[in-house]
C-alpha positions, 0 to 999 in steps of 0.5 A, a space after each residue: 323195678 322195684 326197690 322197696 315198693 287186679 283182678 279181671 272182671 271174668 270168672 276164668 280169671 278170678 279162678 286162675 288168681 284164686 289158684 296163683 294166690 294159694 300156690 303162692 302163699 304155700 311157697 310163702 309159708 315153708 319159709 317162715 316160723 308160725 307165730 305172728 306179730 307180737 309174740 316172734 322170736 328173736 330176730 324175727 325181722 332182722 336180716 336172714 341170709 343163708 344164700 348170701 353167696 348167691 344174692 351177692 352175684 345176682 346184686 352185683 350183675 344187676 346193679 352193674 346193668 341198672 347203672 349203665 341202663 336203668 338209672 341213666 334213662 330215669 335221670 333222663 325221663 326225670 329231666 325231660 318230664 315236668 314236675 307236675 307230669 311226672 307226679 302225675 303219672 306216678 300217681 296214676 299208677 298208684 291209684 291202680 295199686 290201692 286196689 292191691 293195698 285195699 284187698 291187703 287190708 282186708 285180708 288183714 282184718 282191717 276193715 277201717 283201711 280198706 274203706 280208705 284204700 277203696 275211697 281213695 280209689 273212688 275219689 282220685 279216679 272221678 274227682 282226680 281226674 283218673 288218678 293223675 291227681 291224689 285229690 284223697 291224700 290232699 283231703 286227709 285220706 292216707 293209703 294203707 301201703 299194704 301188701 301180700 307180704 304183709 298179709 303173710 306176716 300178720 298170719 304167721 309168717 314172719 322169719 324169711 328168708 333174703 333173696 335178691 330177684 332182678 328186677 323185684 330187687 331185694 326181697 324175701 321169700 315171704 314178700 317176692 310173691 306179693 311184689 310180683 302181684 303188686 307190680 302186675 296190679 296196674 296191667 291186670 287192672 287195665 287189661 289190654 290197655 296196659 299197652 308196651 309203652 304204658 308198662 314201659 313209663 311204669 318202670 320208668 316212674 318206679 325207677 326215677 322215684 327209687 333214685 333218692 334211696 340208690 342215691 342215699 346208699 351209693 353216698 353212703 355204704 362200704 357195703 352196698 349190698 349189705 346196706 340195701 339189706 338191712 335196710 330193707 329189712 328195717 323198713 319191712 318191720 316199719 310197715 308190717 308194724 304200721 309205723 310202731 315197730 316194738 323196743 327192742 329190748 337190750 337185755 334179750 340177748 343176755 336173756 338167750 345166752 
């Protein structure tokens, strides 16, 4: 489950990703305007929610089952494992999905970024000891954190519309297409070891790092829907930005009017 948070080596596979790739980014693209960062429209990023009455259904129905399930079994999975297994384990999967963020980069022009996801990659797979220790982080090399709909965005794709998909959480229609990807990453990668139980404390490592934000937004929003929205919303246009999101200017919405 994902809350704000691959390839095989054979060519029949590589072809059908090529295909998915290209379907997907044709679903992607009807819902966006064609202008990239830097010069969007007005409220490029902020929340677009035209199938609200639909999304907040879906919220509630799933919200209710990841109270009763989901978060129960990652307060337990979070009690049981010790500090060090259990940072051990997510940064084993995250290892996998900086093969994601290096293509990402790449296919964003930044050559720089995906030399560091790659490096990464290399370091933490031999030096730490297959990924269970972040030895790049500790030695100054960042993950890019990019993804597919990322991509999207730098390539014009900006304005989208806001879906909420159990179990990808909130989303858009520009970025469903890339969780789904970055989520696959570790089993496309492992192959036939990404075995039921390995999937299986994949979630549970996703779910039990998610627990601080639903912790957050439980403690503070009337409107937990709305608040898991804007929210998400905020922190897409941080990351499509790389961390420096444009002023708004205050005087833009005189300037319409």
């Amino acid at each position: 489950m994902r809350y704000w948070h691959t390839s095989k080596r054979t060519s029949s596979s590589s072809a059908r990703a090529g295909s998915s790739l290209c379907a997907l980014l044709v679903l992607a693209a009807i819902s966006g305007c064609s202008t990239v960062p830097g010069g969007e429209p007005v409220g490029a990023y902020e929340p677009h929610d035209p199938h609200e009455s639909v999304n907040r259904p879906v919220y509630r129905a799933f919200d209710a089952l990841d109270r009763r399930i989901l978060q129960p079994v990652a307060r337990g999975y979070r009690w049981v494992m010790p500090n060090w297994a259990e940072q051990g384990v997510a940064n084993f999967f995250a290892n996998l999905r900086d093969v994601d963020g290096a293509l990402n980069a790449l296919l964003q022009g930044k050559p720089a970024a995906a030399a560091g996801d790659l490096t990464r990659v290399v370091i933490n797979s031999t030096i730490g000891i297959g990924g269970l220790i972040d030895v790049a982080s500790d030695s100054g090399i960042d993950p890019s954190g990019e993804d597919f709909g990322q991509t999207l965005a730098v390539w014009g794709v900006t304005r989208s519309r806001y879906l909420y998909l159990p179990p990808l959480g909130p989303s858009t229609v520009r970025d469903a297409p890339g969780q789904i990807l970055h989520g696959a990453t570790p089993g496309l990668l492992l192959g036939g070891g990404y075995a039921w139980w390995v999937s299986l404390l994949d979630l549970m490592s996703t779910r039990a790092e998610a627990l601080p934000a639903t912790d957050a937004r439980d403690a503070a929003a009337l409107d937990p829907y709305a608040f898991t929205r804007d929210a998400y919303y905020q922190r897409r246009k941080y990351v499509i930005y790389d961390g420096h999101p444009p002023m708004d200017d205050f005087f833009d919405e005189f300037d319409d009017e």
